[in-house]
C-alpha positions, -999 to 999 in steps of 0.1 A, spaced: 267 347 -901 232 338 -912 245 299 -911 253 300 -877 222 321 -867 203 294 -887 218 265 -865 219 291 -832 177 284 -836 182 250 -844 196 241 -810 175 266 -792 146 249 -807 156 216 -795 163 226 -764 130 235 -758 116 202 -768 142 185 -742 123 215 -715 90 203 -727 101 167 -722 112 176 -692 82 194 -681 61 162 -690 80 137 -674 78 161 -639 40 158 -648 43 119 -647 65 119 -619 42 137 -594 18 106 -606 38 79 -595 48 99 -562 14 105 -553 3 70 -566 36 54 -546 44 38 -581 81 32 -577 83 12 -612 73 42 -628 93 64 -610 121 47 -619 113 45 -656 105 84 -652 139 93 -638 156 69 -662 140 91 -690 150 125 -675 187 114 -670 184 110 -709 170 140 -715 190 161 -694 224 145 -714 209 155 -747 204 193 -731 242 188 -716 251 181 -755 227 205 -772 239 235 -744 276 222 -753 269 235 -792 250 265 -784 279 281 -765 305 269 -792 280 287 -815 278 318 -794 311 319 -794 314 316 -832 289 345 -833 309 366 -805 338 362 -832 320 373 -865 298 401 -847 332 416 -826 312 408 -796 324 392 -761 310 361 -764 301 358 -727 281 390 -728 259 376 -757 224 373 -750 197 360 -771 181 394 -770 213 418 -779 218 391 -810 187 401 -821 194 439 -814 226 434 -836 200 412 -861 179 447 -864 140 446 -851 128 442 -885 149 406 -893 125 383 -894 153 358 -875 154 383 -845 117 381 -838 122 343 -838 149 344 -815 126 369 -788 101 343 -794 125 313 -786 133 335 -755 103 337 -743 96 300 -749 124 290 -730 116 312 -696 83 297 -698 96 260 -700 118 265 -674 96 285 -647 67 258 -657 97 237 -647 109 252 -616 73 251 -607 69 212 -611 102 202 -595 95 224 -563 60 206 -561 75 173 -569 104 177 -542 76 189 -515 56 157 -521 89 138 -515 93 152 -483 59 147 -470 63 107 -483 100 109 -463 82 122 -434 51 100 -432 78 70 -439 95 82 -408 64 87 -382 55 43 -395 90 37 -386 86 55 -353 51 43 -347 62 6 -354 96 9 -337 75 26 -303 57 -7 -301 90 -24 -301 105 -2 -275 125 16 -305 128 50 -314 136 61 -345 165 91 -344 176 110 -370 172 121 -405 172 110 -439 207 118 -446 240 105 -463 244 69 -455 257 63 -417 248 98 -403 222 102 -377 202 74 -379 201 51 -351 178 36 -327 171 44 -293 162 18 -266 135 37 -249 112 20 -223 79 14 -236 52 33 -218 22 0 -222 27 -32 -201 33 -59 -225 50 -92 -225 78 -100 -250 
């Protein structure tokens, strides 16, 4: 049991360097949205998508591992938490205060996360809405109208022949 307990820490561990990773490039990425820097942006999501396969991977061998301890401890694997492994590990295992700690580490990596991504996602939508009012403005001079969303391809976004309120030649 110790084995897999061992490499249980081992992937938890490297998880949270993938959530810290993460939690820097959200960092980066509210840069480049604020900044309008669409090469970095780019690179910045680029790096995520990798980041977010090696958690797929890592997440992949810590439930096979869980299940392997489910199997040795008697316990349903699906009911396994970090904290009742280190309930069955005993208080005073040094291992089960690692794996509180690891606990911890990970709730605050991913409410840090959370945090970022809502912030990130809000900025988006003010850039999507001031992108729409210049499209408006601009299309208003033109006797266009802007109507719609930013939605799926082909849904609700059209123009609008409106007539123009100033008197202007064409």
């Amino acid at each position: 049991m110790a084995g897999i307990i061992y490499e249980f820490v081992d992937v938890l561990e490297a998880q949270i360097e993938c959530y810290e990773g993460l939690n820097q490039l959200a960092q980066y990425k509210q840069q480049a949205i604020i900044e309008k820097n669409i090469e970095l942006l780019e690179e910045v999501t680029s790096t995520e998508e990798q980041f977010v396969g090696r958690l797929g991977i890592l997440d992949k061998k810590r439930e096979v591992l869980m299940k392997d301890i489910g199997i040795v401890t008697g316990m349903n694997y699906k009911e396994i938490t970090l904290t009742t492994i280190a309930a069955k590990l005993g208080e005073t295992n040094e291992v089960s205060g690692k794996l509180i700690s690891l606990r911890d580490k990970i709730k605050e990596e991913l409410t840090t996360l959370k945090r970022q991504s809502e912030l990130n996602k809000e900025l988006l939508n003010q850039s999507l809405e001031f992108v729409d009012f210049m499209i408006n403005a601009i299309g208003s001079t033109k006797g266009y109208t802007h109507v719609g969303n930013y939605g799926k391809l082909g849904e609700g976004q059209m123009l609008e022949r409106q007539q123009s309120v100033f008197d202007h030649k064409q």
